[in-house]
C-alpha positions in Angstrom: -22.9 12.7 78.2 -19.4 14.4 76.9 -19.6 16.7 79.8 -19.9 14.0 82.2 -17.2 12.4 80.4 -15.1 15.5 80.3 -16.0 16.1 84.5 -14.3 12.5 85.6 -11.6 12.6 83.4 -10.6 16.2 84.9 -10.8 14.7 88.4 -8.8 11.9 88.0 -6.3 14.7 86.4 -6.8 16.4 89.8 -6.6 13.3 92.2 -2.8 12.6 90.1 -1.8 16.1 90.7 -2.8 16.2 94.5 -0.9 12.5 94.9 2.0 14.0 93.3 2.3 17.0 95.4 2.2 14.8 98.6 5.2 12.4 97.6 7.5 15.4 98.5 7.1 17.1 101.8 9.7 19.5 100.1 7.9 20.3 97.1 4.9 20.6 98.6 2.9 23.5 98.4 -0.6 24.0 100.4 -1.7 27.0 98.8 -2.1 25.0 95.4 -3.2 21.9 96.8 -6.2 23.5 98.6 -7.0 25.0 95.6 -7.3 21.7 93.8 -9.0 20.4 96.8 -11.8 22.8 96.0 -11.8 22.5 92.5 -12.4 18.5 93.1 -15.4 19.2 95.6 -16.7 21.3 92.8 -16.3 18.7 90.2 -17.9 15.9 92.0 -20.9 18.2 93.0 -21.6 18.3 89.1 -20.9 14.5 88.8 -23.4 13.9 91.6 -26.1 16.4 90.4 -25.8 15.1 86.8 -26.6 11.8 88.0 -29.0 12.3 90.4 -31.1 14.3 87.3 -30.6 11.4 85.1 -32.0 8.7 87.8 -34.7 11.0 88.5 -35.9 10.8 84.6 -35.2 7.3 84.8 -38.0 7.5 87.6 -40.4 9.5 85.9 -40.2 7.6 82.7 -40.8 4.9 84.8 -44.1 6.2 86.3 -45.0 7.2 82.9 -45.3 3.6 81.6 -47.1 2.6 84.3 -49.7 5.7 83.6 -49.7 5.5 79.4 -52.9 6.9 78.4 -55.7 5.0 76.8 -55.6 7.2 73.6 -51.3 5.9 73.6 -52.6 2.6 74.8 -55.5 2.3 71.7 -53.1 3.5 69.1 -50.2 1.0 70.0 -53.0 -1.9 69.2 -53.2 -2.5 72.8 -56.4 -4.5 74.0 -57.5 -2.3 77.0 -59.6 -3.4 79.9 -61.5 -0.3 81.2 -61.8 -2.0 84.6 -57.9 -1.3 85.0 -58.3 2.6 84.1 -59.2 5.6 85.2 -61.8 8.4 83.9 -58.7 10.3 83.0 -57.7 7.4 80.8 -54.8 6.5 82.8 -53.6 3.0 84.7 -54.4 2.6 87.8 -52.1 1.3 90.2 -52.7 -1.4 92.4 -51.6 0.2 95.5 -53.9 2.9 96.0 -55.1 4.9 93.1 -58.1 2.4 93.1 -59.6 3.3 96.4 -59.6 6.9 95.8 -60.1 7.1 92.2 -63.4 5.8 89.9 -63.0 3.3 87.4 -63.4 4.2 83.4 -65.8 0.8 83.8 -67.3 2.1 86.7 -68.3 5.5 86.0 -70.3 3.8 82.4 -72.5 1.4 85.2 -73.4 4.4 86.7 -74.8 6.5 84.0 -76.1 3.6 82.2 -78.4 3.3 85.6 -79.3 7.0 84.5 -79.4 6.4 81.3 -81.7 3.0 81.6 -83.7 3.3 84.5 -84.7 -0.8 84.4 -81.0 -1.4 84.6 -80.8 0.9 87.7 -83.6 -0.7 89.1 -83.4 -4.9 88.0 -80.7 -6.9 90.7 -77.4 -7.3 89.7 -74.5 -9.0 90.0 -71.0 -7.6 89.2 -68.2 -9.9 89.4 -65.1 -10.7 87.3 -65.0 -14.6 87.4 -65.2 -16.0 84.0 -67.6 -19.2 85.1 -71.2 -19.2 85.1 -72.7 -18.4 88.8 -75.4 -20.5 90.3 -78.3 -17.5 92.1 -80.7 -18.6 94.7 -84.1 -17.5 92.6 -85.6 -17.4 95.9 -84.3 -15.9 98.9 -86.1 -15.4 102.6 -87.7 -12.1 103.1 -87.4 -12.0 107.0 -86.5 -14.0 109.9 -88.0 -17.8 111.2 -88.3 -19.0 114.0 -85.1 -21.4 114.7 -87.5 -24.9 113.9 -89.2 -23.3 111.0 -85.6 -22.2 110.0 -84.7 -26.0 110.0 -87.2 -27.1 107.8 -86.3 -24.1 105.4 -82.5 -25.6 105.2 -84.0 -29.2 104.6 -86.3 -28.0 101.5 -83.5 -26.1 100.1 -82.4 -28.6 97.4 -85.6 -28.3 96.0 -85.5 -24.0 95.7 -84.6 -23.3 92.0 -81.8 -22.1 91.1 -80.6 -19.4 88.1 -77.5 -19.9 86.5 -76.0 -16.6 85.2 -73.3 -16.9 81.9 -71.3 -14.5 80.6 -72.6 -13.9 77.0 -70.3 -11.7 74.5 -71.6 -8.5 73.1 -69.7 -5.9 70.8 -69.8 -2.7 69.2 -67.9 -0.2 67.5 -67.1 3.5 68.1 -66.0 5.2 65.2 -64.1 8.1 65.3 -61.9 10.5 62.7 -58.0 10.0 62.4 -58.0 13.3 62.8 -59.9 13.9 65.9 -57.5 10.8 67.6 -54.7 12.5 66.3 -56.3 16.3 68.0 -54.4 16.5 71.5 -57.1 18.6 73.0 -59.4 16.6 71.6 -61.6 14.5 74.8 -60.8 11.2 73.3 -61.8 9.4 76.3 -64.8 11.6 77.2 -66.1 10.6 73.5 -65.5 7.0 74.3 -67.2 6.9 77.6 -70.5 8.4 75.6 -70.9 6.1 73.0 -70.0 3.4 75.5 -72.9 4.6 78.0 -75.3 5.4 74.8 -74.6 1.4 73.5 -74.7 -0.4 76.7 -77.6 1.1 77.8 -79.9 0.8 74.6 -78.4 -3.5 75.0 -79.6 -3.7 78.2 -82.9 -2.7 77.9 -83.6 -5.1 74.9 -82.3 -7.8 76.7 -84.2 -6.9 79.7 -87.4 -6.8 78.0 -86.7 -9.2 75.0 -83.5 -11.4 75.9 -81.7 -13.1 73.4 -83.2 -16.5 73.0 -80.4 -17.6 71.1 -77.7 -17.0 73.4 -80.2 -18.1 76.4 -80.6 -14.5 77.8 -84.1 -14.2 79.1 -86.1 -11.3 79.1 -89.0 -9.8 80.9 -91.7 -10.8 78.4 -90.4 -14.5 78.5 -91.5 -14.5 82.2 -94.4 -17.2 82.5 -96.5 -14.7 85.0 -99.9 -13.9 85.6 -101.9 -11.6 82.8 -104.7 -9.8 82.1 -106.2 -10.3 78.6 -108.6 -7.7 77.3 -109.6 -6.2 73.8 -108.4 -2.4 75.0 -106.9 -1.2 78.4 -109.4 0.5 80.8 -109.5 1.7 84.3 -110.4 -1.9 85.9 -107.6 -3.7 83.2 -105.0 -1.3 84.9 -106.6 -2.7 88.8 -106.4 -5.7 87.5 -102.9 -5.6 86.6 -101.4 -3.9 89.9 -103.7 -6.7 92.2 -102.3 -9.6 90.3 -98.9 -9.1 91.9 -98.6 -10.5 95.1 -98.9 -7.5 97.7 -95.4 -7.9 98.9 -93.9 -6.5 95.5 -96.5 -4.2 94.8 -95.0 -1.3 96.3 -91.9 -1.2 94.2 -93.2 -2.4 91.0 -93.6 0.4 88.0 -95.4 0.2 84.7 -93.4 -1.0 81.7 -94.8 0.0 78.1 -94.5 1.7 74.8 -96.5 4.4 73.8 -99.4 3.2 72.0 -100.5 2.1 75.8 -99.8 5.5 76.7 -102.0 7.0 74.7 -104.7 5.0 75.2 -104.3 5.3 79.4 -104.1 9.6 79.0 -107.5 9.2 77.3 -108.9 7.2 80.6 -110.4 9.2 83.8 -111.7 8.1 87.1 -115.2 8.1 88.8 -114.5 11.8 89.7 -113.2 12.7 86.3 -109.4 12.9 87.1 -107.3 11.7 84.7 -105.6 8.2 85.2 -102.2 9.8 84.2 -100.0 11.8 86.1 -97.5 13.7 84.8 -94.3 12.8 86.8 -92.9 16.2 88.7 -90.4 14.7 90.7 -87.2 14.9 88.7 -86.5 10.7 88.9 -86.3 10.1 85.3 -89.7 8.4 84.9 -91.9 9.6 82.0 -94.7 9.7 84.3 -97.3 7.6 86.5 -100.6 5.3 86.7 -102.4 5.0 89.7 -99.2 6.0 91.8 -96.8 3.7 90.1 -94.0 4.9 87.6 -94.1 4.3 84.1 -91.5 3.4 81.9 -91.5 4.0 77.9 -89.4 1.8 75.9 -90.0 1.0 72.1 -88.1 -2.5 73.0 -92.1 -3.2 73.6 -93.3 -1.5 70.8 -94.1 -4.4 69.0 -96.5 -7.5 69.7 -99.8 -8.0 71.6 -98.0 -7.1 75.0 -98.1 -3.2 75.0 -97.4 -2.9 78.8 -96.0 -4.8 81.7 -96.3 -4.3 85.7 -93.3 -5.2 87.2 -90.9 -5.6 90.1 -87.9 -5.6 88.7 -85.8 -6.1 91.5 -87.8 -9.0 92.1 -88.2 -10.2 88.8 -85.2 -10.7 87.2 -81.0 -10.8 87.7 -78.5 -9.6 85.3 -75.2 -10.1 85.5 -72.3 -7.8 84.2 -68.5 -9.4 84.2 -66.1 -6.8 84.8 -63.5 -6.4 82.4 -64.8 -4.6 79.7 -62.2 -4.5 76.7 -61.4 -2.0 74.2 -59.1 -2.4 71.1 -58.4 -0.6 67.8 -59.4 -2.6 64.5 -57.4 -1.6 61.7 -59.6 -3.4 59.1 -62.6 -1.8 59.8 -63.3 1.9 57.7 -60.1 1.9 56.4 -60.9 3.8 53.1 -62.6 6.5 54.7 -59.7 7.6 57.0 -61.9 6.9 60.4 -60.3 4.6 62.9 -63.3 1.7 65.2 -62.6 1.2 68.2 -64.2 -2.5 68.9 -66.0 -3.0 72.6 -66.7 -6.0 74.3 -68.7 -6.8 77.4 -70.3 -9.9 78.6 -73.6 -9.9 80.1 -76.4 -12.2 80.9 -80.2 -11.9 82.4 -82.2 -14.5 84.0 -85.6 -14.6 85.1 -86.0 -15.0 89.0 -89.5 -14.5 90.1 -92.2 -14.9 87.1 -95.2 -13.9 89.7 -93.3 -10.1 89.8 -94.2 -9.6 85.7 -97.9 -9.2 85.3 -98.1 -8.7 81.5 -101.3 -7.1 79.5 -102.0 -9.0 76.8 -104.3 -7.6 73.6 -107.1 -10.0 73.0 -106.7 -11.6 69.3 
C-alpha cells in the first residue's frame, strides 16, 4: 500500500512538472518533457497492474467463500446441509456445478442402496418439501379400455391412500481433534462412511420393524397372507412363493435371519439337490431358494417370524427428505478431546400392498 501511495504521489509531481514546462514556449524543452512523458506511462502501468492484482484477490476470495469447505464450514459451528455440497466437501453453486457434479447427499443414497439391498430395492420417494405427501397405495399396472378407464376414475375416491411424514432421526460421528485438525487427513471421506454405515443399518430396521411410536411401518406390520408351520420344509417354502399373487412373484426375494437359513441348507428336493443355492452372480445377495434371492438381516432375528417373501417394490414406500444436516456439538465428548459431529435425516415407511409380504410364522 505505501508503494501505491508513493507511485500517485510521484505522478502528480510529474503531471505539475510537465504543466509547468508548457506555460512557457520559451522555456520549454522537449527533450525533458518526453522523458517525463515516459516516466508517467511507466508509473501508471504499475498503478494499473497493482490494482488490477488486488481486484483479482478480491475475486478469488470471493469465490473462496462461496466454495468454504465442509471441514471450515463444521468447525465455524455451521449447520451444513449435505444436499448443498459436493463429495469434495465444497458448495455447490447454483448455476451449474449441480448438473455436472454429485451431491455429498447423493453419493450416501447410492451406497446405502449397496450397502442395504431392501433399500435399493423398496419404492421411494425423494423430495425436499417439508409436508407430509399423500401416495396412491394402488396404482394401474397397464392400460384400459377408455369405458373401463371411466369407471376406474369414478372408484378412485375409494383407492387408499398412504400418507408419507418426515420423521427425525440422529446420530453422531465421532472423531479426534486431532485427526480434524490433520490437513491431509480425509475428513469428508470419513464422514461419508459413517454416514453410509448409519443410514443404512436405520433403514433396514425400519424396513423390517418400523417405529411404531413415530408411525413408521415396517414389513412385519404388513397384515398379509402366511403360512404357519412347526418347522420350514420344502412344501412351507411352495407355500410361501404361491401365496403371492403371480404378478409380483417374479420380483419378490426371501427375507430372513439365519436360523431359517440353516434349517433351509439342511432341506433337498425329490432328486436330492439341495434347496439352497449359493448365489454366484456378484449382486450382493447371500444366496437363493427355489430361484429367488435371499436376504439375511438379524433386524428378524428375533420373534416367531424367521423369514419373509416379499416384493418390496410392491410392498412398501419410504420416503427420504433431502436436506440432510450436519453440525458440530461442542457439548458432547468434551473431556476426552474428540469432537461429534450430530446428523439428521428425516425418513418415513409406509406399507402399500400387504398381499406382497407373505410372512412364515413358527407354530406356538
Amino acid at each position: 500500500m505505501n508503494n501505491l501511495k508513493k507511485l500517485k504521489e510521484k505522478k502528480y509531481e510529474l503531471i505539475d512538472q510537465m504543466e509547468n514546462l508548457t506555460k512557457d514556449i520559451e522555456m520549454f524543452n522537449s527533450t525533458k518533457f518526453d522523458e517525463m512523458k515516459n516516466e508517467l506511462e511507466d508509473i501508471n502501468a504499475k498503478i494499473s497492474e497493482f490494482e488490477n492484482n488486488s481486484t483479482t484477490i478480491q475475486n478469488i476470495r470471493k469465490d473462496s467463500g462461496n466454495k468454504m469447505k465442509l471441514k471450515d464450514m463444521l468447525l465455524n459451528n455451521k449447520s451444513v446441509d449435505l444436499s448443498k455440497i459436493n463429495n469434495e466437501g465444497e458448495m455447490i453453486r447454483q448455476d451449474h456445478d449441480a448438473v455436472i457434479k454429485e451431491t455429498y447427499e447423493a453419493t450416501i443414497e447410492k451406497k446405502v442402496e449397496e450397502e442395504c439391498l431392501m433399500y435399493g430395492l423398496v419404492r421411494k420417494i425423494h423430495t425436499a418439501s417439508p409436508h407430509n405427501i399423500p401416495i396412491q397405495a394402488e396404482k394401474l399396472d397397464k392400460f384400459l379400455n377408455v369405458k373401463e378407464l371411466a369407471e376406474y376414475q369414478k372408484a378412485m375416491p375409494t383407492f387408499d391412500n398412504v400418507v408419507l411424514g418426515a420423521e427425525k432421526y440422529g446420530l453422531l460421528v465421532v472423531l479426534s481433534e486431532e485427526l480434524i485438525a490433520d490437513s491431509g487427513y480425509n475428513l469428508e471421506g470419513e464422514i461419508q462412511e459413517q454416514l453410509v454405515e448409519a443410514f443404512a443399518r436405520t433403514m433396514e430396521g425400519l424396513i423390517i420393524n418400523g417405529d411404531v411410536a413415530n408411525g413408521v411401518e415396517g414389513l412385519l406390520m404388513a397384515e398379509g397372507p402366511e403360512v404357519v408351520g412347526e418347522g420350514i420344509d420344502y412344501d412351507g417354502l411352495v407355500d410361501m412363493i404361491f401365496e403371492m399373487p403371480k404378478a409380483m412373484r417374479k420380483d419378490a426375494i426371501f427375507v430372513c435371519n439365519e436360523r431359517f437359513v440353516k434349517d433351509v441348507m439342511k432341506l433337498k428336493d425329490a432328486h436330492e439337490r439341495p434347496l439352497w443355492e449359493v448365489n454366484l452372480n456378484d449382486d450382493g445377495f447371500d444366496g437363493k431358494i427355489l430361484g429367488h434371492p435371499v436376504v439375511i438381516t438379524p433386524e428378524m432375528a428375533e420373534g416367531n417370524v424367521p423369514a419373509m417373501f416379499v416384493n418390496l417394490q410392491k410392498a412398501m414406500v419410504v420416503g427420504v427428505r433431502k436436506g440432510m444436516e450436519l453440525k458440530k456439538s461442542n457439548e458432547v465428548l468434551f473431556l476426552q478431546d474428540a469432537v461429534a459431529l450430530k446428523a439428521n435425516c428425516r425418513v418415513d415407511a409406509k406399507i402399500l400392498n400387504p398381499d406382497a409380504v407373505v410372512k412364515f410364522r413358527v407354530q406356538a
